[in-house]
VOGU-3710 file (C-alpha; in Angstrom, 3 decimals, decimal comma):
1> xxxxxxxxxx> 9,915/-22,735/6,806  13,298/-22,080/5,341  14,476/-18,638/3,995  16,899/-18,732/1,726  17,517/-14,950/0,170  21,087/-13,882/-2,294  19,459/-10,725/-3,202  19,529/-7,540/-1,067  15,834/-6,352/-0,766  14,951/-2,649/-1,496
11> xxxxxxxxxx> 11,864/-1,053/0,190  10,859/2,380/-1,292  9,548/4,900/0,407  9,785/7,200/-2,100  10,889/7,165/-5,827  14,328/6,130/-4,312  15,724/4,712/-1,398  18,717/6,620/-0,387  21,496/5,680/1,708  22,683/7,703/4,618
21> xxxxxxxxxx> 24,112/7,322/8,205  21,056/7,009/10,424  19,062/4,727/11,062  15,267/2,974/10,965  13,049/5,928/11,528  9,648/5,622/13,783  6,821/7,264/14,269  6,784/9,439/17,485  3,458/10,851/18,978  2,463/14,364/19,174
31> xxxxxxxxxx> 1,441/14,326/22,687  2,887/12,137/25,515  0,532/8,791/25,576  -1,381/7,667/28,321  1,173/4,804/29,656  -0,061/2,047/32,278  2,639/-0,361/33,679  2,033/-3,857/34,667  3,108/-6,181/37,150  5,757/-8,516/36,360
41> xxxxxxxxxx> 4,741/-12,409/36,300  4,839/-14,134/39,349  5,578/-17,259/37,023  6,350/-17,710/33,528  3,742/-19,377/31,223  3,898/-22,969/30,172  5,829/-23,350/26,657  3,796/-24,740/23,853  5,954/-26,171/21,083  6,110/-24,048/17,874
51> xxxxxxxxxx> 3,534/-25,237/14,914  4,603/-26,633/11,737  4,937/-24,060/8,746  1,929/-26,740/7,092  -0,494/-26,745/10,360  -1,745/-23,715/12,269  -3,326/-25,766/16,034  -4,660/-23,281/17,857  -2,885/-22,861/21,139  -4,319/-23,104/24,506
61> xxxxxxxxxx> -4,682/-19,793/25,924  -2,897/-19,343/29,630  -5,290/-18,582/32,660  -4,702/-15,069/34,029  -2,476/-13,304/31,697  -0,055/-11,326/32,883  -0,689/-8,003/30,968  -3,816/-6,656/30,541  -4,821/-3,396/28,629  -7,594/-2,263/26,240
71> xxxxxxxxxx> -9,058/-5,689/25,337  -4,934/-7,072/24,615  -3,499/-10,141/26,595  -0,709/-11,890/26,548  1,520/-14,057/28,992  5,701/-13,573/29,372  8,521/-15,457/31,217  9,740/-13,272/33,760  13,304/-13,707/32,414  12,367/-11,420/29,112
81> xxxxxxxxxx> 11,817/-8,176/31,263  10,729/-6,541/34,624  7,967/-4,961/33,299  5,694/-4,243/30,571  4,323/-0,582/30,199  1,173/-0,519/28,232  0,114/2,583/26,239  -2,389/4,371/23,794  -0,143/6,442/21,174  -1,728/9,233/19,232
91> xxxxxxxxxx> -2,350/9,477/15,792  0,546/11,111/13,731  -0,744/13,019/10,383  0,760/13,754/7,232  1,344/16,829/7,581  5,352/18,031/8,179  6,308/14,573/8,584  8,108/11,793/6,841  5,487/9,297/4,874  7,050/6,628/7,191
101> xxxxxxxxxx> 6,284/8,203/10,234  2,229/8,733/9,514  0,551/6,031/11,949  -2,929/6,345/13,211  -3,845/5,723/17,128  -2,307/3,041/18,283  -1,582/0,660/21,134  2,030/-0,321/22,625  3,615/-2,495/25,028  7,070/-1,631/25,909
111> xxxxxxxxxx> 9,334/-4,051/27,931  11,156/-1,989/30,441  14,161/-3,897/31,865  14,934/-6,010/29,033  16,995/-9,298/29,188  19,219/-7,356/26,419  19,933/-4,001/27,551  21,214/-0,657/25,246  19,848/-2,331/22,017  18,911/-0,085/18,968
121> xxxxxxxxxx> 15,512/-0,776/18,984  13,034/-0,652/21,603  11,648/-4,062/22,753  7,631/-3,501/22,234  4,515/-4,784/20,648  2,304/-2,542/18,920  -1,290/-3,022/17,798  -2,837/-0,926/14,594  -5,861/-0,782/13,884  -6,432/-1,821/10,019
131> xxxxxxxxxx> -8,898/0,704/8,541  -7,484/3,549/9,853  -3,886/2,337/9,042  -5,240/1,850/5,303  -6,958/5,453/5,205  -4,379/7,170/6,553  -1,104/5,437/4,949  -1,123/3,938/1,165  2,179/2,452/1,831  1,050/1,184/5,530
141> xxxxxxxxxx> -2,098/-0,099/3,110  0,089/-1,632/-0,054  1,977/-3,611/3,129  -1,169/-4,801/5,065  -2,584/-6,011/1,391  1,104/-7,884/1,284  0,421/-9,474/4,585  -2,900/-10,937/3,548  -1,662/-12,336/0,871  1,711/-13,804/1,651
151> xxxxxxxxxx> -0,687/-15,594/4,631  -2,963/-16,972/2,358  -0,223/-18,114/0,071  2,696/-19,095/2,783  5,447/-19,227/0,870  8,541/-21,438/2,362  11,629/-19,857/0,789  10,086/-15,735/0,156  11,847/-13,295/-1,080  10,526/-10,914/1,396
161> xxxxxxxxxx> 8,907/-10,808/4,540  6,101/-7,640/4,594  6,671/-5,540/7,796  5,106/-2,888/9,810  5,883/-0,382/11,389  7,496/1,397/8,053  11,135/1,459/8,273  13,138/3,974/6,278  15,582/1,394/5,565  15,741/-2,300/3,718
171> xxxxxxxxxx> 15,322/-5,939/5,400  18,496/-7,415/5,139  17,835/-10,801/5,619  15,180/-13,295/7,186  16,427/-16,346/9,526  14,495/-18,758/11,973  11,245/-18,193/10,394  7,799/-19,877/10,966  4,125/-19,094/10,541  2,371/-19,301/14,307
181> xxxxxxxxxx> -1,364/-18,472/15,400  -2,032/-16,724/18,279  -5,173/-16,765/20,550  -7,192/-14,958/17,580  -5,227/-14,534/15,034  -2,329/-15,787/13,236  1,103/-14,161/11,637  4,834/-15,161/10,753  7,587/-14,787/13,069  11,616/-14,502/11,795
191> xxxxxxxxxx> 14,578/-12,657/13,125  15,865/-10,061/10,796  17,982/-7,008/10,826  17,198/-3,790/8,612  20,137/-1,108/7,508  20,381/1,805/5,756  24,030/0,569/4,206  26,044/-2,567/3,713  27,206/-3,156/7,318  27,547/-7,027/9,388
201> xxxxxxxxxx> 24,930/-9,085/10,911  24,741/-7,669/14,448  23,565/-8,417/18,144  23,079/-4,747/18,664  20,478/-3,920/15,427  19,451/-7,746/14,944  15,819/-8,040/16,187  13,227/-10,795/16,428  9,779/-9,875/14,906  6,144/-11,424/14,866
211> xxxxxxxxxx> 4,095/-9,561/11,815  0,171/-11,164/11,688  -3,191/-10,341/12,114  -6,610/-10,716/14,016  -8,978/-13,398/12,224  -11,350/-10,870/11,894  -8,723/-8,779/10,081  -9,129/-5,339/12,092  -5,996/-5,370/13,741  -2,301/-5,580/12,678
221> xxxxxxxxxx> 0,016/-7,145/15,318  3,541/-6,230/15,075  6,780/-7,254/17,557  10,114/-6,172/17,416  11,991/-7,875/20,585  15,799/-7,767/19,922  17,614/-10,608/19,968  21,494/-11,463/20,043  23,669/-14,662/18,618  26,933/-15,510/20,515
231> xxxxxxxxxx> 28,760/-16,063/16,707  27,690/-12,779/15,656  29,725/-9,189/16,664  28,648/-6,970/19,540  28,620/-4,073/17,285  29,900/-2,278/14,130  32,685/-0,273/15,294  34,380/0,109/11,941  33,813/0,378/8,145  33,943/-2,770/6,817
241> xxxxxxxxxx> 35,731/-2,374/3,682  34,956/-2,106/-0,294  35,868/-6,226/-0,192  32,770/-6,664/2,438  30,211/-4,394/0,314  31,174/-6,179/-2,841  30,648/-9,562/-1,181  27,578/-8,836/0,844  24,977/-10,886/-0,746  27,104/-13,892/-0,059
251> xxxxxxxxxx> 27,678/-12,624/3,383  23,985/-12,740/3,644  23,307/-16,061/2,741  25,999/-17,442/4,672  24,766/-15,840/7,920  21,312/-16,883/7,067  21,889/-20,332/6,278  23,982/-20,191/9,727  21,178/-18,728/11,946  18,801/-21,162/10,606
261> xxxxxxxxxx> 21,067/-24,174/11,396  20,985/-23,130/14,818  18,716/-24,028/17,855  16,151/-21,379/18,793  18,033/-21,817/22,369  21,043/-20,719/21,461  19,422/-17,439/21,396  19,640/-14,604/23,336  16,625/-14,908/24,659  15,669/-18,321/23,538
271> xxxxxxxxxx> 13,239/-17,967/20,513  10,685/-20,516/21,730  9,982/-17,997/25,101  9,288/-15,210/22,187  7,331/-17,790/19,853  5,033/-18,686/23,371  4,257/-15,436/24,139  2,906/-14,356/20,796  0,847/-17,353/20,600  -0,569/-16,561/24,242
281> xxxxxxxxxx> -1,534/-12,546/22,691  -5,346/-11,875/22,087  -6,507/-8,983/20,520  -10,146/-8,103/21,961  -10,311/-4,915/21,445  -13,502/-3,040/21,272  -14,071/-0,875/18,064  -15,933/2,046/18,913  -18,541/2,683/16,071  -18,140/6,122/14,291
291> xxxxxxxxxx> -20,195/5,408/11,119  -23,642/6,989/10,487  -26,064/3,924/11,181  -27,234/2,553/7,611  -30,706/0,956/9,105  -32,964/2,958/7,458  -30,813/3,685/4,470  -32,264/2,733/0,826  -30,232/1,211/-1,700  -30,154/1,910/-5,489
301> xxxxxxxxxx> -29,896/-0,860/-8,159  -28,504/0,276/-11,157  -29,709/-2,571/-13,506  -28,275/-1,893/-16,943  -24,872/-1,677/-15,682  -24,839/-3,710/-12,653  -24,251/-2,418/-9,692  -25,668/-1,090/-6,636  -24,719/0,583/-3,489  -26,921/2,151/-0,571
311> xxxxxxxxxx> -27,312/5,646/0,560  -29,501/7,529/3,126  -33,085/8,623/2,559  -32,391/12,370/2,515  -30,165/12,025/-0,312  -31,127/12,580/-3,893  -30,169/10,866/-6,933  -30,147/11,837/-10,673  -29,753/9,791/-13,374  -28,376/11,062/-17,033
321> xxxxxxxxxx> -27,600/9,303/-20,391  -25,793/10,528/-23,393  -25,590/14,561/-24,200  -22,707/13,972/-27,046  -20,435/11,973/-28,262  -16,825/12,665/-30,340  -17,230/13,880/-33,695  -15,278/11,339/-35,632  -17,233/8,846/-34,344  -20,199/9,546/-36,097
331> xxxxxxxxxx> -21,280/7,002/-38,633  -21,008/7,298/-42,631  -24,445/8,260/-44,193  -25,942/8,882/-40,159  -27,057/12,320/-39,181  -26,037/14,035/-36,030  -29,571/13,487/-34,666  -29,706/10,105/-35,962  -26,904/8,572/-33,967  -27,777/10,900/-30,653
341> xxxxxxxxxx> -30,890/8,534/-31,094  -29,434/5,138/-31,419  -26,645/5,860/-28,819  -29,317/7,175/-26,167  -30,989/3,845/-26,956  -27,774/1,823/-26,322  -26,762/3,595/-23,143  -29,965/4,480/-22,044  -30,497/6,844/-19,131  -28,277/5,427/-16,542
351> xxxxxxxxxx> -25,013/6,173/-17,925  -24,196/8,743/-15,008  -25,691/8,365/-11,632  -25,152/11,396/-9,588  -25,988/11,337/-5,353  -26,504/14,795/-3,677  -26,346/14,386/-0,054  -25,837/17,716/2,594  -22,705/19,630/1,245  -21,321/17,165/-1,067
361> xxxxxxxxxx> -21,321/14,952/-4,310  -20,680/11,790/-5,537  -20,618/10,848/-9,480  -20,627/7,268/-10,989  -19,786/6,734/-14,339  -20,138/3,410/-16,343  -17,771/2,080/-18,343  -18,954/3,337/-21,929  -18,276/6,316/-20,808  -14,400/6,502/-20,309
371> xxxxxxxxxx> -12,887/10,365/-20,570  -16,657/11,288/-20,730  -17,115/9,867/-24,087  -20,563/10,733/-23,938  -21,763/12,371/-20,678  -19,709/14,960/-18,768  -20,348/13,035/-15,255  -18,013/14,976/-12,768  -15,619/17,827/-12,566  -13,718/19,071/-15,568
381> xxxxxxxxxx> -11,381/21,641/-14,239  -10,682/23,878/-10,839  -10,025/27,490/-10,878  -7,755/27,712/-7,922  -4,347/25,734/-6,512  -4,378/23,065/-4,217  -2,924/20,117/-2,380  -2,921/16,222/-3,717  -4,708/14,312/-1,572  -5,887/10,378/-1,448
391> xxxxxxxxxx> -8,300/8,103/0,341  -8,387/4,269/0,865  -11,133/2,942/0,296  -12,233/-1,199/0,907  -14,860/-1,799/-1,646  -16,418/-5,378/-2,044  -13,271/-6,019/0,053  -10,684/-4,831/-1,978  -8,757/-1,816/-1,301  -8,891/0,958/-3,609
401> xxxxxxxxxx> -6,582/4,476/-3,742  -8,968/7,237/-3,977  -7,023/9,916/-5,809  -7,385/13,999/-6,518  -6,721/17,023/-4,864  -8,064/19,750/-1,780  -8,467/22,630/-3,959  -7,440/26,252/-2,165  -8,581/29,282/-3,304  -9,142/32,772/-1,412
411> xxxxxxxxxx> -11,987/32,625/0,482  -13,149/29,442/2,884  -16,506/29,036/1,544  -17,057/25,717/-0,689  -16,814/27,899/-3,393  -13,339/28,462/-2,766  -11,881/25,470/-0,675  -12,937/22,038/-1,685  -12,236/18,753/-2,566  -12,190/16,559/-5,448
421> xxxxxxxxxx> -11,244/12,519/-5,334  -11,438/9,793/-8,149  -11,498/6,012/-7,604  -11,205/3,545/-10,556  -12,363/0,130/-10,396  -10,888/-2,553/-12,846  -13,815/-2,640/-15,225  -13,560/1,122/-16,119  -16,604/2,421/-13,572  -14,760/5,180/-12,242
431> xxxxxxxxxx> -16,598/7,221/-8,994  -16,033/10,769/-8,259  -16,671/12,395/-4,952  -16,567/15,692/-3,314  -17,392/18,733/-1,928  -20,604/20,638/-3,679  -19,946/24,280/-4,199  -21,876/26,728/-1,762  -21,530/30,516/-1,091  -22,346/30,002/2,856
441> xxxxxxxxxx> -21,135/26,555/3,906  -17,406/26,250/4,442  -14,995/23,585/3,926  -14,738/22,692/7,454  -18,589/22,297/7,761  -18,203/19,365/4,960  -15,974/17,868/7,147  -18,025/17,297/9,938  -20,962/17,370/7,929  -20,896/15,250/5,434
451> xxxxxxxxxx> -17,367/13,532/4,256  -17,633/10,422/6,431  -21,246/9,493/4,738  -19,559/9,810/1,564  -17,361/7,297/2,001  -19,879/5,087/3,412  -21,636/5,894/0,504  -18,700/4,890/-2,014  -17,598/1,546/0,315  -21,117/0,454/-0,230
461> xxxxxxxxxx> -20,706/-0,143/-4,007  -20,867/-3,460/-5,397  -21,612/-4,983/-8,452  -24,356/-7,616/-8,835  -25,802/-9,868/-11,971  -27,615/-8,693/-14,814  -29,470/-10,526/-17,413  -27,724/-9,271/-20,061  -24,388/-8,177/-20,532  -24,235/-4,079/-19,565
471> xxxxxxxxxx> -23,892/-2,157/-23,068  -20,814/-1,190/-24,424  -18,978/-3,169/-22,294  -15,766/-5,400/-23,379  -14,157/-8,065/-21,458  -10,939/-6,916/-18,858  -8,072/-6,693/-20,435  -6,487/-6,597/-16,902  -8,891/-8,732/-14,720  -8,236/-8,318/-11,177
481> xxxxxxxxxx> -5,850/-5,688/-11,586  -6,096/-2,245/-9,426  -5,776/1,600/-11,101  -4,089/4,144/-10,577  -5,266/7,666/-11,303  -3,393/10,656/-11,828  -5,738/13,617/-11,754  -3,415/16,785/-12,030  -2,035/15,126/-15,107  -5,249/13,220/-16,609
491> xxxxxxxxxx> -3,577/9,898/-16,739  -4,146/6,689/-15,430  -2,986/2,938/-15,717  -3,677/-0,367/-14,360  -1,179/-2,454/-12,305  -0,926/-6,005/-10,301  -2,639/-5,626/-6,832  0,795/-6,717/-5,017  2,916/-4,012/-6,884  3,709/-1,197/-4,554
501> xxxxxxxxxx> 2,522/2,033/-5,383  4,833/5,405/-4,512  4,316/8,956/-5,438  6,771/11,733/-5,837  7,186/15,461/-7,475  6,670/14,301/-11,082  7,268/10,560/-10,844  5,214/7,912/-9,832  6,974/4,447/-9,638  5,355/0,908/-9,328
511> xxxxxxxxxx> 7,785/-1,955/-7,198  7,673/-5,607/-6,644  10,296/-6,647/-4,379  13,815/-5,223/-5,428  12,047/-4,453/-9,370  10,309/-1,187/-9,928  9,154/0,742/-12,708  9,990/4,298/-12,922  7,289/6,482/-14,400  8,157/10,047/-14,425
521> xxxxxxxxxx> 5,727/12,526/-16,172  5,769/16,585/-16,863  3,684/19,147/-18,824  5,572/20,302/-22,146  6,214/23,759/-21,014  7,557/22,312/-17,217  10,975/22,579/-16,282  11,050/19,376/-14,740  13,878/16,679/-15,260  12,430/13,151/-16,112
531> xxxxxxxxxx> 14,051/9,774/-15,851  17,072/8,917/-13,279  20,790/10,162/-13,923  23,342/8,299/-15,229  23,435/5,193/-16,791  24,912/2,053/-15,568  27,728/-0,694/-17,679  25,923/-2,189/-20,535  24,433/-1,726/-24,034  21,169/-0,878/-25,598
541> xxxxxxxxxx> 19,471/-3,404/-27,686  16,364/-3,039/-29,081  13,412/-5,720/-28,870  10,445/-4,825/-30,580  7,816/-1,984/-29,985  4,399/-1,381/-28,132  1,934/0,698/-28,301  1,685/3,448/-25,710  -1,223/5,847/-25,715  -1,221/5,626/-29,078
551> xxxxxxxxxx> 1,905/5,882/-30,059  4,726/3,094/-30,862  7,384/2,777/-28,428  10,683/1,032/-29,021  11,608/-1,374/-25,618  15,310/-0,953/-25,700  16,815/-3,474/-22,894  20,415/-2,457/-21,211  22,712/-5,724/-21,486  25,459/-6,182/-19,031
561> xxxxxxxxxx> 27,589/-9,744/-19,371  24,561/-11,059/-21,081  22,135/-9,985/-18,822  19,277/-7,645/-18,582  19,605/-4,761/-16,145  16,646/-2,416/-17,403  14,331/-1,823/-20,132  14,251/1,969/-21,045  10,797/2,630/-23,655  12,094/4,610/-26,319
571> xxxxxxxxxx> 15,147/4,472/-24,655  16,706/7,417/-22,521  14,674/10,205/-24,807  11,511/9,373/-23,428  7,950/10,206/-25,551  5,230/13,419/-25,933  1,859/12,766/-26,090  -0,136/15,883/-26,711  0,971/18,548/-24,337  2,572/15,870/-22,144
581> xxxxxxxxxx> 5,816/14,002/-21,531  7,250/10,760/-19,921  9,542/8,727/-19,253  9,335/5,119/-18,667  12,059/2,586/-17,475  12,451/-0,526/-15,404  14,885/-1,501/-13,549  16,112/-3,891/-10,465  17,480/-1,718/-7,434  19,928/-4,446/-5,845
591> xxxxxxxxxx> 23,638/-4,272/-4,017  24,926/-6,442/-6,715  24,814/-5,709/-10,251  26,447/-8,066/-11,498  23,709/-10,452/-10,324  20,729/-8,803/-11,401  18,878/-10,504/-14,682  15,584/-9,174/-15,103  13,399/-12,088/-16,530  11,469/-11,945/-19,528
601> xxxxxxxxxx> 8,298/-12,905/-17,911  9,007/-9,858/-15,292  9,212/-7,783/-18,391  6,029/-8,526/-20,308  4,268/-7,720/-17,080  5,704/-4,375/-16,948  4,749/-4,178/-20,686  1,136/-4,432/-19,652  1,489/-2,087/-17,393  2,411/0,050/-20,103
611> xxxxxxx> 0,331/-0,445/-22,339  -2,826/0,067/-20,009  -2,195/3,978/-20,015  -4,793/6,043/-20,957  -5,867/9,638/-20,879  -8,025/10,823/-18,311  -8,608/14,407/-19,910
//
C-alpha cells in the first residue's frame, strides 16, 4: 500500500491546534507501575515475509515467545534490544491534566538497550483496553471508531493514518506502509514522524509504528519503535528557513515518495525484523468482569415504538403518554379536550418510559416527543452550578457521547450534588439518566451504588420490529448519522460518524482530516467572543441561503485565486436565535494556503450539518 500525501494533516485536540516549541506530549502515570523485565532471546525468531495490502494469512505463531506478561506474547531478534521491561501503567483521569494525556490502565513493553540509542521517543508497545479507553477519552473513542473503519475499508493512498496514543502534535507524513495481522488480531504498520512546526524529516523524531486491534475488538495495540534512514539528517540543529516552511508540502512528498522507494533493509533496524515481531504479538488477556450479572434480569419491550432493553427485577418502570401539547398546534374548529383525546390515542401511553432503580433514574423518550412536545420526560432545569461531564456509551454496537453535567450545590446529599447525562440516537429517541434526588443518600453512595447498572441499563437498548410503523414517526433525514447534544445551551445537531468531535469554552468544532467546522455559541447577555480572529486573503461571495433553526442564513464562501478557503454562514456577523448566539464557519487548517480548495461536495455536507440544529429547550 502506497501513501502518497501533499497536504499537511492537522489533528485537534482542542478548538485549535497551536504551535509551540515542545514536543509530542504522553501520558505519565500517577504512581510508579509495577515493571517486570524479561530475558533477552537466546535466538531471534524466524522472519515471515510481510502480507500483501489485498490478503491478511495468518502467521504462524513462534514456539516459546520470548516475552511473556499478562496474557501478551510476542517474539524479537536480539539485535532490536537487550531487554524488554514489561509493565501495568495506572489509569490517568481528567482531572488537572491535558485531554491528551487521559489514558485508562494500561499495559507497556519498553525496550531497554535499543539498537538506536538517545531517540525522542521511547521504543515500547502499549496495550489499551477498548471500553475503558472509549469511556474515559471521546477523542481516544472518535480515533478507535477511525481505526475500525479505515480497517474495514483499507484504503491504499489515505490521507491519514488514525493513531494512538494522542499526540499533541500533527502526523507529518506516512511512508513504508502495509496492513499485517498478528497472532489475533490485525492493524497497519508505516513509519511516520509527528511535529509541532514545519521542521525536516529526521532520524532522531522519525519512528516506526504498528496501530491495530484484537479480533475480538477489546484491545488497541499500539508501537512506536524509532527508526533511522542513512539519507535523512541526524537532527535539527537549526531553523530551517521561511523558503523550507513555504515549500514543505513538497518537501513532504518528496521524502515520502523517497522512503517508499526504498528497501525495508535499508533501515535502521530493518523494517521486516519490526513487521515479524508484530505479527508474532498475541493479546490474551483476561478481562476481569466488573458488570452486575444480567441472568436474572427482565427485559421490557416497548412495542409501539420499538425498542427494548433489559433491566434488573428490583427496578420499577412507569410508563406515561401525552399531558400537553403546544398551543398553536391545536386544530381549527377542535377543542382543547378534543385534541388531548385524539393525540393520547396516537401516542398512546408509552410515549415516556421512566426506570427507577436504587438511587438513580433513567428516562426514554420517543421520537414524537422532541423538546417534550408533549410529555415532560426528564429534567428541565438545575438549581445549582456544576461541571460538564460525558459518557461513552456502545449501544447496538455503535458508540454514542453521553452528554450533561455533575451538578454542585452546598450540601453532598443527592439533593444537592448530582448528575444529569443525555444520549441521542439518530432517530430522535433521546435517553436521560441520572442521579434521583434524596435527602439522606449522597452522591458518592450513587457511585458505588448504582451508576454502573445504569449504564448497563442504557447499553442494553436496542431497537427491534414492529408491525406497524411507530406513530409520529418520519423517515431520517440523517440515517446513520451520530448527535451531538449540548445541554447547558439546549442545542443539538447531527454529524457523520467519522467527523471528530472537540469541545471547548463556548465552541464546539466538528473535523475530518485537515477540514473542520467551527461552531462557537454564547448566551445574549455573555461576554464571550465568537468566531476566530482575523481573516485570511480572499473575498466574500455569496451562494445562496439555508435554513438554520428557523431562520435563513446567507453561505458566504471566502475566494482566494479562485479557490474556496471557507464558508462563513451569514458571514463574519454570525446569527441570534432567541436568547442565543452563534457563529458558524468552515474552514481547511493546512501549511499551505495557497493549496487549499474546499470542494463543493465537502461543503453541502457541512450544510447538513447545519441545517440539522435544533433546540433542545
Amino acid at each position: 500500500m502506497e501513501s502518497k500525501c501533499s497536504t499537511l494533516v492537522f489533528v485537534l485536540i482542542l478548538s485549535v491546534l497551536v504551535f509551540s516549541g515542545c514536543g509530542p506530549a504522553t501520558a505519565q502515570p500517577t504512581e510508579p507501575p509495577t515493571a517486570t523485565p524479561v530475558d533477552v532471546p537466546t535466538s531471534p525468531p524466524e522472519a515471515t515475509s510481510v502480507p500483501e495490502p489485498t490478503s491478511e494469512p495468518l502467521p504462524t505463531s513462534t514456539p516459546g515467545p520470548d516475552v511473556l506478561y499478562e496474557g501478551i506474547s510476542f517474539s524479537y531478534d536480539d539485535t532490536l534490544a537487550a531487554e524488554v521491561v514489561a509493565e501495568t501503567v495506572p489509569a490517568v483521569g481528567p482531572d488537572g491534566v491535558a485531554e491528551w494525556e487521559v489514558e485508562p490502565e494500561h499495559f507497556r513493553l519498553s525496550f531497554d538497550g535499543y539498537i538506536l540509542p538517545e531517540t525522542f521517543h521511547e521504543p515500547q508497545i502499549v496495550v489499551y483496553p477498548v471500553s475503558e479507553f472509549e469511556a474515559s477519552s471521546e477523542a481516544a473513542a472518535n480515533t478507535i471508531a477511525a481505526l475500525r473503519q479505515f480497517l474495514a475499508e483499507k484504503p491504499a493512498t489515505p490521507d491519514g493514518i488514525p493513531f494512538l496514543p494522542l499526540f499533541n502534535a500533527v502526523q507529518m507524513m506516512r511512508t513504508q506502509a502495509s496492513y499485517i495481522s498478528f497472532q489475533n488480531g490485525a492493524g497497519v504498520c508505516f513509519v511516520t514522524q509527528y511535529g509541532q512546526a514545519y521542521v525536516p524529516i529526521n532520524n532522531q523524531e522519525m519512528f516506526y509504528t504498528f496501530q491495530g486491534m484484537t479480533d475480538d475488538g477489546s484491545y488497541y495495540v499500539a508501537a512506536i519503535l524509532p527508526v533511522s534512514h542513512p539519507t535523512l539528517p541526524a537532527a535539527v540543529t537549526e531553523d530551517p528557513g521561511d523558503d523550507f516552511r513555504d515549500n514543505f508540502d513538497s518537501y513532504i512528498q518528496e521524502i515520502e515518495q523517497r522512503l517508499d522507494a526504498e528497501d525495508m533493509s535499508s533501515f535502521t533496524p530493518d523494517l521486516s525484523l519490526l513487521d515479524t515481531m508484530i505479527q508474532s504479538l498475541e493479546v490474551a488477556v483476561e478481562i476481569p468482569d466488573t458488570e452486575q450479572s444480567t441472568e436474572d434480569w427482565l427485559v421490557y419491550v416497548n412495542d409501539v415504538y420499538g425498542y427494548q432493553f433489559s433491566y434488573p427485577a428490583s427496578a420499577t418502570i412507569t410508563e406515561t403518554g401525552v399531558d400537553g401539547f403546544p398551543t398553536d398546534e391545536l386544530p381549527e374548529g377542535m377543542s382543547a379536550g378534543e385534541y388531548m383525546v385524539q393525540l393520547r390515542e396516537t401516542y398512546t401511553d408509552k410515549l415516556c418510559v421512566s426506570v427507577s432503580y436504587e438511587l438513580g433514574y433513567i428516562n426514554i423518550s420517543a421520537p414524537p416527543n422532541q423538546g417534550f412536545r408533549y410529555a415532560i420526560c426528564g429534567r428541565t432545569g438545575r438549581a445549582y452550578g456544576g461541571v460538564g461531564k460525558s459518557d461513552i456509551i456502545v449501544i447496538e454496537g455503535q458508540s454514542y457521547t453521553a452528554a450533561g453535567y455533575e451538578e454542585i450545590g452546598p450540601g453532598e446529599t443527592l439533593m444537592y450534588h448530582n448528575e444529569t447525562l443525555i444520549v441521542s440516537l439518530a432517530d430522535g429517541t433521546r435517553i436521560e439518566y441520572g442521579a434521583a434526588p434524596s435527602e439522606t443518600a449522597t452522591f458518592e453512595d450513587y457511585l458505588e451504588t448504582t451508576r454502573d447498572v445504569l449504564l448497563q441499563i442504557v447499553a442494553s437498548y436496542e431497537q427491534r420490529a414492529t408491525s406497524t410503523p411507530p406513530p409520529g414517526t418520519l423517515e431520517d433525514p440523517y440515517p446513520g448519522w451520530a448527535s451531538y447534544t449540548n445541554t447547558d445551551y439546549g442545542f443539538a445537531f447531527r454529524h457523520p460518524p467519522a467527523w471528530v468531535v472537540q469541545e471547548g469554552p463556548n465552541v464546539v468544532t466538528l473535523s475530518q482530516q485537515t477540514l473542520t467546522l467551527v461552531i462557537g455559541y454564547r448566551r445574549v447577555a455573555e461576554d464571550v467572543r465568537l468566531g476566530l480572529v482575523g481573516l485570511p486573503a480572499g473575498d466574500f461571495e455569496t451562494r445562496g441561503a439555508m435554513i438554520f433553526l428557523g431562520q435563513e442564513l446567507r453561505r458566504d464562501v471566502l475566494v482566494y485565486d479562485g479557490k474556496d478557503k471557507a464558508v462563513h454562514y451569514n458571514g463574519t456577523a454570525g446569527v441570534q436565535i432567541g436568547g442565543l448566539e452563534f457563529s458558524i464557519s468552515l474552514h481547511e487548517f493546512t501549511a499551505d494556503y495557497q493549496a487549499i480548495a474546499i470542494l463543493e461536495a465537502s461543503q453541502a455536507v457541512v450544510d447538513q450539518i447545519v441545517e440539522s440544529f435544533e433546540l433542545t429547550e
